[in-house]
C-alpha positions as CSV (number, residue, x, y, z in Angstrom):
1,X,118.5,124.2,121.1
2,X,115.1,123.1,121.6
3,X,113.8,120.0,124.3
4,X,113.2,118.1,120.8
5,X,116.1,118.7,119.2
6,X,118.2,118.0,122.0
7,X,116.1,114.6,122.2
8,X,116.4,114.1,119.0
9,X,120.2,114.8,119.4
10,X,120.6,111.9,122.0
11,X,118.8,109.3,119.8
12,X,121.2,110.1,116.7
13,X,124.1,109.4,119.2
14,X,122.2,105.9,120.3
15,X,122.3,105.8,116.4
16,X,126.0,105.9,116.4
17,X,126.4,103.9,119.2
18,X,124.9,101.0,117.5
19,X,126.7,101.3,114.5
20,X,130.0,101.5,116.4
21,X,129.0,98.8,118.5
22,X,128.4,96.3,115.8
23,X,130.9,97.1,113.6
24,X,133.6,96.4,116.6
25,X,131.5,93.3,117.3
26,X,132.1,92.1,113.9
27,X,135.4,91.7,114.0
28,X,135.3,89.3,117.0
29,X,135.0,91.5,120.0
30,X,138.3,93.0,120.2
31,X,138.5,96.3,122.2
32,X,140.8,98.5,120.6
33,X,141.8,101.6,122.9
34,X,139.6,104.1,121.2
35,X,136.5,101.4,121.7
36,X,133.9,103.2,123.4
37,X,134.0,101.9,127.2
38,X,130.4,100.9,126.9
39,X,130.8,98.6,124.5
40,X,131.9,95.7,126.8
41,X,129.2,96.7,129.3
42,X,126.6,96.3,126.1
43,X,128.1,93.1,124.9
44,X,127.7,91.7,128.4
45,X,123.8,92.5,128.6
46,X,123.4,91.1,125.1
47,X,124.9,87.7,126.6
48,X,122.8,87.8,129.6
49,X,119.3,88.7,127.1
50,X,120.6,85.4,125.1
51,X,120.7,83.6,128.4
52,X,117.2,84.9,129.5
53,X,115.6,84.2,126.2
54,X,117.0,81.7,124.1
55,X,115.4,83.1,120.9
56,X,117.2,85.9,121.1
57,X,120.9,85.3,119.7
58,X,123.4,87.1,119.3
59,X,123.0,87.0,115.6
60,X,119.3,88.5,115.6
61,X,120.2,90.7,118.2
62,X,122.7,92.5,116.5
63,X,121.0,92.6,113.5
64,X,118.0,94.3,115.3
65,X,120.8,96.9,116.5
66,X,122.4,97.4,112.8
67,X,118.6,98.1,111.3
68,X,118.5,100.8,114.3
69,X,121.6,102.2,113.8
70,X,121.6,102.7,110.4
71,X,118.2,104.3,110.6
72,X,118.7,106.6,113.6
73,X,120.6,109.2,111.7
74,X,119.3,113.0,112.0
75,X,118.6,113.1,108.2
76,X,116.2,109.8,108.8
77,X,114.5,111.2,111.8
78,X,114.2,114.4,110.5
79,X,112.6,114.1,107.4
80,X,110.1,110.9,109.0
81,X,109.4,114.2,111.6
82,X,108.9,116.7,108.9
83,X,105.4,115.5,108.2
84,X,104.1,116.4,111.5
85,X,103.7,119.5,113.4
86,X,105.4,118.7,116.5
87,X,104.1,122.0,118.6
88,X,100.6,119.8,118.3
89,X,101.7,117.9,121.3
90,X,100.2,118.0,124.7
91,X,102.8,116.3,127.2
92,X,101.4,113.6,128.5
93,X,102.6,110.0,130.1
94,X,102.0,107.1,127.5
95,X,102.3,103.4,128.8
96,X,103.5,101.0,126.8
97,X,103.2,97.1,127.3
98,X,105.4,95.5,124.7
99,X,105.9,92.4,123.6
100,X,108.8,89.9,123.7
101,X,108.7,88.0,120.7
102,X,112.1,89.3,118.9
103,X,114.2,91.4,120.2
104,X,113.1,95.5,121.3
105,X,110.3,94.8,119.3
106,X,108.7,97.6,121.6
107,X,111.5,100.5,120.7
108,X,109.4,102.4,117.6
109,X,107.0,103.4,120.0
110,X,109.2,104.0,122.7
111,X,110.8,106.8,119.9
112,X,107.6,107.5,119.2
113,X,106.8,108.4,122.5
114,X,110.1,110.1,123.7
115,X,110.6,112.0,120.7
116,X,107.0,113.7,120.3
117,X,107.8,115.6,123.6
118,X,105.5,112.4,125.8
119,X,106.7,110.4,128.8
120,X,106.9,107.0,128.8
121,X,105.4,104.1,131.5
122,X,107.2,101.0,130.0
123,X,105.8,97.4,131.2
124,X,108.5,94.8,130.0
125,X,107.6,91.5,128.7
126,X,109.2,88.9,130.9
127,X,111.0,87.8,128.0
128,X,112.5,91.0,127.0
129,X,113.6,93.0,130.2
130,X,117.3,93.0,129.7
131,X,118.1,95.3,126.2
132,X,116.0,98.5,126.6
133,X,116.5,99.3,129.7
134,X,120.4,99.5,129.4
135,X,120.1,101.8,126.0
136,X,117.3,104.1,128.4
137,X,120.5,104.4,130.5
138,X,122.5,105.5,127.6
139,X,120.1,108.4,126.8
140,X,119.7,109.6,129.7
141,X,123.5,109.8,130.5
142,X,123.7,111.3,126.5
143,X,120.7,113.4,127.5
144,X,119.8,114.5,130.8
145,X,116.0,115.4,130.7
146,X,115.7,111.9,129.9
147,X,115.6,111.1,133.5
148,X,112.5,112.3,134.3
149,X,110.7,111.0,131.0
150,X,111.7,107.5,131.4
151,X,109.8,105.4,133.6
152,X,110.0,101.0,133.7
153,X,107.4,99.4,136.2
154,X,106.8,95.6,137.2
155,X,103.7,96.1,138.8
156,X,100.5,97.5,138.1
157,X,100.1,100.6,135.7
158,X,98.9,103.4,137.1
159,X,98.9,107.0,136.3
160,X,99.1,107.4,132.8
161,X,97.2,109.2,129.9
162,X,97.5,106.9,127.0
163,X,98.6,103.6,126.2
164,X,100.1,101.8,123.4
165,X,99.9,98.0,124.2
166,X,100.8,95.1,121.7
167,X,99.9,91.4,122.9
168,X,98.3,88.3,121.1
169,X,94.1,88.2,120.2
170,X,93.7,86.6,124.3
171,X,95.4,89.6,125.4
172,X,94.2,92.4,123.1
173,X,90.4,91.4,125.1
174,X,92.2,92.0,128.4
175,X,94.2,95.2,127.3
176,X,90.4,96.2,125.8
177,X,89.1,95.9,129.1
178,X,90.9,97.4,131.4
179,X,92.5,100.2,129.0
180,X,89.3,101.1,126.7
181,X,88.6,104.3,128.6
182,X,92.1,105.5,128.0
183,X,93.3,106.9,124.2
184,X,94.5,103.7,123.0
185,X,96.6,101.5,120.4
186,X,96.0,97.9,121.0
187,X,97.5,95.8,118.9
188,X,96.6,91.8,118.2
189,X,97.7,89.2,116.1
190,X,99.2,89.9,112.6
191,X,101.1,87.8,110.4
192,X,103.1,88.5,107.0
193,X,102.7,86.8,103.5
194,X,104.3,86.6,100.4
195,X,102.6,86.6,96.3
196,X,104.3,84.0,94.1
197,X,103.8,84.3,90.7
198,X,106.2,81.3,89.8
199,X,108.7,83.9,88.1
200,X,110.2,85.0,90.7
201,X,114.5,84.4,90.6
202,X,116.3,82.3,92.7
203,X,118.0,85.1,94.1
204,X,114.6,86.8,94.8
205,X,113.3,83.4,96.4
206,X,116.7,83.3,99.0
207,X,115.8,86.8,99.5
208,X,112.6,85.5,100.8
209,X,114.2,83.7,103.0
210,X,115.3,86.4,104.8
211,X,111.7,87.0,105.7
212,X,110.9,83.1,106.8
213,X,113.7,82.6,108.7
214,X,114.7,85.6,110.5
215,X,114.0,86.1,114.2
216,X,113.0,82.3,114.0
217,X,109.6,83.4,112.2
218,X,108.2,84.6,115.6
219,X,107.7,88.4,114.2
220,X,105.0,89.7,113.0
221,X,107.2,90.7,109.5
222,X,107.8,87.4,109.4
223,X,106.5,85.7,106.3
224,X,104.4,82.6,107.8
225,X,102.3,82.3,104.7
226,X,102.8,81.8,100.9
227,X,100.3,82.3,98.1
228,X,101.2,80.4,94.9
229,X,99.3,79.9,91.9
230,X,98.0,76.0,90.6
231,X,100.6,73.7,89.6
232,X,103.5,75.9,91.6
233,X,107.3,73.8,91.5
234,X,107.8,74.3,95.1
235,X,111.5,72.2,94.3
236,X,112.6,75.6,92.7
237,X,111.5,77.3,96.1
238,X,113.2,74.6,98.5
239,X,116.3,74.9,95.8
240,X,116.4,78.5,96.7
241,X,115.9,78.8,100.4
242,X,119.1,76.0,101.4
243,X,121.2,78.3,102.3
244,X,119.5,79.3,105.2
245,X,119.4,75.4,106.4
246,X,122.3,76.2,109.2
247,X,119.2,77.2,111.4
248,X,118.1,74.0,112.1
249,X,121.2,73.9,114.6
250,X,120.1,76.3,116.9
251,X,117.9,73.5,119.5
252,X,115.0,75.6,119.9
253,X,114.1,75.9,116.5
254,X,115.3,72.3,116.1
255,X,113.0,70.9,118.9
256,X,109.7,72.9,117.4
257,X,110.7,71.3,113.6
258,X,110.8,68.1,115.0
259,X,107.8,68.3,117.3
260,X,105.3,70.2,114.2
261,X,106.5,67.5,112.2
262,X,105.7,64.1,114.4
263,X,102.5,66.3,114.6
264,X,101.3,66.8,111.4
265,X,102.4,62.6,110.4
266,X,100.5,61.7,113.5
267,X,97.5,63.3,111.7
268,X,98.2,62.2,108.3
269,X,98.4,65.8,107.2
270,X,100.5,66.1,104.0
271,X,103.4,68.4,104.2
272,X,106.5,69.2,101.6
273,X,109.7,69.3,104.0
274,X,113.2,69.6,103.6
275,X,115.0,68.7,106.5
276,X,114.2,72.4,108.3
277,X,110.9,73.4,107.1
278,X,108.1,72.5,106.3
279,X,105.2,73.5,104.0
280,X,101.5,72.9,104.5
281,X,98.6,73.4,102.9
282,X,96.3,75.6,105.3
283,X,94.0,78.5,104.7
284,X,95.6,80.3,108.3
285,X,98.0,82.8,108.6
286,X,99.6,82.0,111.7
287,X,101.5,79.2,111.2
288,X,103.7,77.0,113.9
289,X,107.5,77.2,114.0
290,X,109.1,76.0,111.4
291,X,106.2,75.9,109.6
292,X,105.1,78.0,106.7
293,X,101.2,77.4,105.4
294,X,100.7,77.8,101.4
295,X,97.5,78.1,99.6
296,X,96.8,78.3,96.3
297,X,95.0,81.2,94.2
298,X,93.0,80.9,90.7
299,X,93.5,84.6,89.8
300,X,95.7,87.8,90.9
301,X,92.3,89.3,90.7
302,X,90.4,87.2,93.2
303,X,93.6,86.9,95.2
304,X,93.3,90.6,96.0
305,X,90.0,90.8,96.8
306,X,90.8,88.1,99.5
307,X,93.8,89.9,100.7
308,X,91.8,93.6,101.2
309,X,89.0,91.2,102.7
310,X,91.7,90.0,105.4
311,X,93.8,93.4,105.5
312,X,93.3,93.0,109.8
313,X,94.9,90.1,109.7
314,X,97.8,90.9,107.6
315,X,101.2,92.7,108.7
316,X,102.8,93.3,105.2
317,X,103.0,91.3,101.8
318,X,106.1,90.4,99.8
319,X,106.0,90.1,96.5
320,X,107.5,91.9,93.3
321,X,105.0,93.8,91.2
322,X,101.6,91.6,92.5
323,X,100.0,94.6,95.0
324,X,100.3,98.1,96.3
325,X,102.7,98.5,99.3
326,X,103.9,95.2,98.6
327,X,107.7,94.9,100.2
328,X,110.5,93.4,98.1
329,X,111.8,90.0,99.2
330,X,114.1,90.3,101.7
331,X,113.4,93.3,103.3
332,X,110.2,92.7,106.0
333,X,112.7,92.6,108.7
334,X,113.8,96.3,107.8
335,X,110.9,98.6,107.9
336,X,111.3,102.4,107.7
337,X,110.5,105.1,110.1
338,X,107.3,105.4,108.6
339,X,106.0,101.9,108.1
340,X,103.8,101.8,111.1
341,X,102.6,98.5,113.0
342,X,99.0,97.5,112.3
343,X,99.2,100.6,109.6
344,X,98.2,103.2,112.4
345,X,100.5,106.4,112.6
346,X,101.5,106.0,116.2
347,X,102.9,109.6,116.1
348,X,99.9,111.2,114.7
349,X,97.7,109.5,117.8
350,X,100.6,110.5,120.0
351,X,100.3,113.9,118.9
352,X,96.5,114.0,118.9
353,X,95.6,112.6,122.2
């Protein structure tokens, strides 16, 4: 067996594991005696990451860990690999600063990295530092030349061919700076949007929900902006989203709905609110926690042209029959193998550098 296929090997068993590991966590935690011994040891470093970070819930977390282990299976990884020629790679060490706004945000480009034959340099956000490295254990217990291809620093970065880093505007300057020379992926700010037509079901509207509310918004597949044509009934949408009011309990999000709010009354700003978020009118993309911006459009036509005009500011767009590579609502929060960040092929640059 080849060095890739036995990497490959060890990330279809982290596949597994996952799955395993969230199906005994859904029925309340109880270790049977065939439960894998790691499980307890897992569910104990999710705690702690919920302790560190209190974004990160148990609830997101584990949904973050079912989207990975339903998509690391060998058929997945091997036909999202069959489109490259994986001889092309020079080995190389890739740094990669991720970011640490939902949880292992950063882990596509660490499989990225691992499985197109590369080291890997990993700089943790301070807000994230908790999850990967326990599942790099994993794979290097599952698969021992792991060891030497798994590297986590605090300090400085140093010695390293190419760099992946992900970061905010401010930071994407920095990262410019002092990583230009390098090959290089920065990525900066994105943000996700949905079409309304005004025909959309009510099912398809608590579908978009999904994409508003998961993660707490903070993703960059989070929808944070709507597009609706004149005269839209935004009762219908409000109708449609209440199911998801339960997240107005978690304090967090709670505290930042009830800040934005005395905000935007404080500045006479009209907003449409019901009781866990709020809508306002705003021509941005990046809107505040539990906060979604809406605009309005004259024509699909014109609506397009603004849309390809901003495509550097946009992550993906929900909506059902409105654009090309539009995602369908409720489903920005599960991208494929092959829907890349910022629409660059991170394997092809890995395998080209």
């Amino acid at each position: 067996m080849t060095d890739h296929q036995l990497k490959l090997k060890a990330f279809v068993k982290l596949g597994t594991f996952f799955r395993g590991f969230c199906e005994y966590s859904n029925i309340g935690n109880d270790v049977s005696k065939n439960s894998d011994p790691l499980f307890e040891e897992f569910n104990e470093k999710i705690t702690l990451a919920g302790h560190r970070n209190g974004w990160f819930t148990r609830e997101n977390i584990l949904f973050s860990l079912e989207n990975w282990g339903n998509t690391l299976t060998q058929e997945h990884l091997e036909n999202w690999l069959s489109a490259y020629d994986m001889d092309q790679n020079r080995s190389k060490t890739v740094a990669l600063i991720m970011a640490g706004n939902i949880p292992l945000v950063g882990f596509h480009d660490f499989l990225c990295a691992l499985l197109t034959g590369n080291k890997v340099l990993v700089k943790l956000s301070s807000n994230d530092t908790v999850l990967l490295p326990f599942i790099a254990t994993y794979l290097i217990d599952v698969e021992s030349t792991f060891k030497d291809a798994i590297h986590f620093t605090e300090g400085k970065l140093d010695e390293f061919d190419a760099v992946i880093a992900t970061g905010s505007n401010n930071t994407a300057r920095y990262f410019e700076y002092y990583f230009g020379s390098k090959p290089h992926i920065i990525r900066k700010n994105r943000n996700s949007l949905a079409v309304l037509t005004g025909q959309e079901t009510s099912e398809e509207l608590e579908a978009l929900g999904e994409d508003i509310f998961r993660y707490y918004g903070l993703g960059c597949r989070s929808v944070s902006k709507l597009f609706v044509p004149k005269g839209y009934n935004f009762d219908i949408f409000f109708q449609a989203i209440y199911a998801h009011n339960p997240i107005v309990n978690q304090v967090k999000y709670a505290n930042n709905y009830d800040y934005n709010k005395a905000v935007y009354l404080m500045s006479e700003f009209k907003i449409l609110e019901n009781g866990f978020l709020m809508l306002k009118e705003d021509q941005s993309y990046a809107s505040p926690i539990a906060t979604v911006f809406y605009e309005y459009y004259d024509s699909m036509k014109a609506l397009k042209q603004k849309l390809s005009e901003d495509s550097d500011k946009v992550q993906c767009i929900v909506g059902s029959g409105v654009v090309e590579d539009e995602i369908s609502f409720g489903q920005t929060q599960s991208p494929a193998l092959a829907n890349y960040a910022d629409n660059v092929d991170t394997v092809e640059f890995l395998l080209k550098t």
